[in-house]
C-alpha positions in Angstrom: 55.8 126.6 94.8 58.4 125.3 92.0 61.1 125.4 94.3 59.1 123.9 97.0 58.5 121.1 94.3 62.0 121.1 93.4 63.4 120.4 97.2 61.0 117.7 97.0 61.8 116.0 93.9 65.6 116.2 95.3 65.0 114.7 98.9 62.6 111.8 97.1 65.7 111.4 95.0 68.1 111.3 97.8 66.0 109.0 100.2 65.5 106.6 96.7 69.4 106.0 96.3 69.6 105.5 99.8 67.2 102.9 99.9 68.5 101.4 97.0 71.9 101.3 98.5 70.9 99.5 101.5 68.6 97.1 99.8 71.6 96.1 97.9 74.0 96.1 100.4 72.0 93.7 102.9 71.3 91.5 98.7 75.1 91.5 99.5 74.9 90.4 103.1 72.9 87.8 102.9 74.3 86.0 100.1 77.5 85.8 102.4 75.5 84.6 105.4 74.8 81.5 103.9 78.1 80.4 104.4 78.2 79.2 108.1 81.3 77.6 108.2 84.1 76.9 105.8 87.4 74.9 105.5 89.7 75.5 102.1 92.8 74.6 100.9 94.6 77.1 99.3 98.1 78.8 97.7 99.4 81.9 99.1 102.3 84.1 97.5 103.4 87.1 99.1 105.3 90.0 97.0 107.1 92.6 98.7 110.1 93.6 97.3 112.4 93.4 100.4 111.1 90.1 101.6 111.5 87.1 99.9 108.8 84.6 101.1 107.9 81.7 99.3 104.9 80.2 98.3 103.2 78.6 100.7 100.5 76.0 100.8 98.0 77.0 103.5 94.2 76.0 105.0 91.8 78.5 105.6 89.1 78.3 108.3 86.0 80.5 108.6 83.0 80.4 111.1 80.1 83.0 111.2 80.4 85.7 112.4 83.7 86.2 112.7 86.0 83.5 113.3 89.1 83.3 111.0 92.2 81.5 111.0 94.8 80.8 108.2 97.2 77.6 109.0 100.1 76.6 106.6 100.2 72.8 105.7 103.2 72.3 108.2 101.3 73.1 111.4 103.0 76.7 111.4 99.6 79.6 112.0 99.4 82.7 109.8 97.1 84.4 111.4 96.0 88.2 110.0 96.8 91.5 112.6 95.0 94.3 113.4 91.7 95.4 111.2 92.0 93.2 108.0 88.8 91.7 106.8 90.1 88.6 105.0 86.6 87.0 104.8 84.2 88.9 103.0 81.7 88.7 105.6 84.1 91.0 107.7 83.2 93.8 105.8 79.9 93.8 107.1 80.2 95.4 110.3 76.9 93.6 112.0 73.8 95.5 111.0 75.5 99.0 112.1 76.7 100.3 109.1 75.1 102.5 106.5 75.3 102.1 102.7 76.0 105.3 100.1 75.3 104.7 96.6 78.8 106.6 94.9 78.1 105.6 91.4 79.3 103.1 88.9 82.1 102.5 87.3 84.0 99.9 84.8 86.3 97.1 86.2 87.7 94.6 84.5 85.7 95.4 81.3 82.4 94.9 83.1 79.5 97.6 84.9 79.7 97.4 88.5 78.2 99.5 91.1 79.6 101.9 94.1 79.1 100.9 97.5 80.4 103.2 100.6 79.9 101.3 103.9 80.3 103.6 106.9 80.6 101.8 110.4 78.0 103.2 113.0 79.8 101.6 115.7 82.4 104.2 116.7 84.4 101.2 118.1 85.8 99.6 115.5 89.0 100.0 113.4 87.2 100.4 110.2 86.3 104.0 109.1 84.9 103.1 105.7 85.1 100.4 102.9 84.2 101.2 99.1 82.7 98.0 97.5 82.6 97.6 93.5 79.5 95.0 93.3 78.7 93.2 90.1 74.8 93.4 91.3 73.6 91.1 89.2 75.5 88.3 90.5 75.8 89.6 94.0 79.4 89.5 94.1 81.9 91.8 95.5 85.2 92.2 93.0 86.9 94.8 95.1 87.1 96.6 98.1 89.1 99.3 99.4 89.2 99.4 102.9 90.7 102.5 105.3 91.0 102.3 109.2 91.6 104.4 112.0 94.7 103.0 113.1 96.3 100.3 110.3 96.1 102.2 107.2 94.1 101.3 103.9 93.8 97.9 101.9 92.7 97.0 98.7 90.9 93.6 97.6 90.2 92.2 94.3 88.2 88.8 94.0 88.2 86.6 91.2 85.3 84.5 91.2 84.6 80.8 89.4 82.5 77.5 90.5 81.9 79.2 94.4 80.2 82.1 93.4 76.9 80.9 94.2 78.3 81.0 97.9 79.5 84.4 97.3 83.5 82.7 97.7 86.2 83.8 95.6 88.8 81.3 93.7 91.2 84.2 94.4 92.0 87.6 96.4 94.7 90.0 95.6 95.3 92.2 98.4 97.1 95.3 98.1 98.7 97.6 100.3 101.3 100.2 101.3 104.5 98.4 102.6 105.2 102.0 104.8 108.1 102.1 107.0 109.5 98.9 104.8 107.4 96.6 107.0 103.9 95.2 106.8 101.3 97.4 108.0 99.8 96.0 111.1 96.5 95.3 109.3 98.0 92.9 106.8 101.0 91.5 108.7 101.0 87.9 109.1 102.9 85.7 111.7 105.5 84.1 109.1 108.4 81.1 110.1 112.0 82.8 111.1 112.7 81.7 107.5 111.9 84.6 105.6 114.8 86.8 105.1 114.1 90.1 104.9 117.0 92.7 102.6 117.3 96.5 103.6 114.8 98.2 100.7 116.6 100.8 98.1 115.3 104.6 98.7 114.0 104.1 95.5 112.0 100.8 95.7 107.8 100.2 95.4 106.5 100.7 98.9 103.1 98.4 97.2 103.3 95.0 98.6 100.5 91.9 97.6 99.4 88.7 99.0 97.4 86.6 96.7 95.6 83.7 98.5 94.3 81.2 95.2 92.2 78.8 96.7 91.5 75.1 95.1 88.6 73.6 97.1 85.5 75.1 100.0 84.3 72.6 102.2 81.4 74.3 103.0 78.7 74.0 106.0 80.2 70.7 106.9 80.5 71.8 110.9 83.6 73.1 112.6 85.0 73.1 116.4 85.8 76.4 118.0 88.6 74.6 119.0 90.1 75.3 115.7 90.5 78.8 116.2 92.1 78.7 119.6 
């Protein structure tokens, strides 16, 4: 009878964490979805040590679900590849995900709790993303990312007078430069300008793009034309 007890104090246990993982992860969700649209201006800086790319001043476009595009001020597209989630609300795969509570942990000096999504649609590119939530706020501050076929991905967020939209004022994203080239996840569509230098054996294969963004204009209505 005591172990019979025990089994069931475990399994209330287990069903409890996962219904706390989901609540918070659809909290998450929906914060997100009340962005419907957005247009920002922003800065981009890209640091890969056998690239030299300069700053560039760029617009960013969003529409839900799933419309993205990133244009630099001089007309040219930079447009993500492959299985990135640049907006936030990528990382939500529809409803068909499940949610694993993994913990807490510290980052940048503050409590913040361990999310595992796991895809249920065997379809996409995205095996699993770990989110670090600050769930008070609602807000995701990073998010490692692995898929099936374009490697893994880290985002950090940096958060200021949007966070009530859920929007950061900055993303870092980090990832494995590889084969000395831009992993088809992350690779943008850059201007013949960039010159790109033979890497030493010994260089850091970690590359970044940090996208700083000045100003949302949020829910203001936006063409699907844009995207084309």
């Amino acid at each position: 009878m005591k172990r019979l007890l025990l089994v069931i104090v475990v399994l209330s246990s287990i069903v409890a964490k996962a219904q706390d993982a989901n609540a918070l992860a659809q909290k998450v969700k929906a914060k997100l979805a009340k962005v419907k649209d957005y247009e920002a201006k922003a800065n981009m800086v890209t640091e890969v040590s056998f690239m030299k790319v300069p700053p560039s001043d760029i617009l960013v476009y969003y529409k839900n679900p799933d419309k993205f595009k990133i244009k630099k001020q001089d007309g040219i597209a930079v447009t993500p590849k492959g299985g990135m989630s640049v907006n936030l609300s990528g990382l939500f795969a529809g409803d068909r995900f499940a949610a694993v509570a993994a913990g807490s942990t510290t980052f940048n000096g503050a409590t913040v709790t361990i999310l595992k999504l796991i895809p249920l649609d065997e379809k996409t590119d995205v095996v699993a993303s770990t989110l670090y939530i600050n769930e008070k706020e609602l807000l995701i501050v990073k998010a490692i990312t692995t898929t099936k076929d374009n490697g893994s991905y880290e985002m950090e967020f940096s958060y200021g007078k949007y966070s009530d939209w859920g929007l950061p004022d900055k993303v870092v994203f980090i990832f494995d430069t590889k084969d000395y080239k831009l992993p088809k996840g992350i690779a943008f569509d850059y201007d013949p300008g960039i010159k790109k230098t033979k890497p030493a054996p010994s260089e850091n294969t970690k590359g970044r793009v940090t996208i700083t963004y000045t100003t949302y204009s949020i829910n203001k209505g936006i063409k699907d034309a844009v995207f084309n």
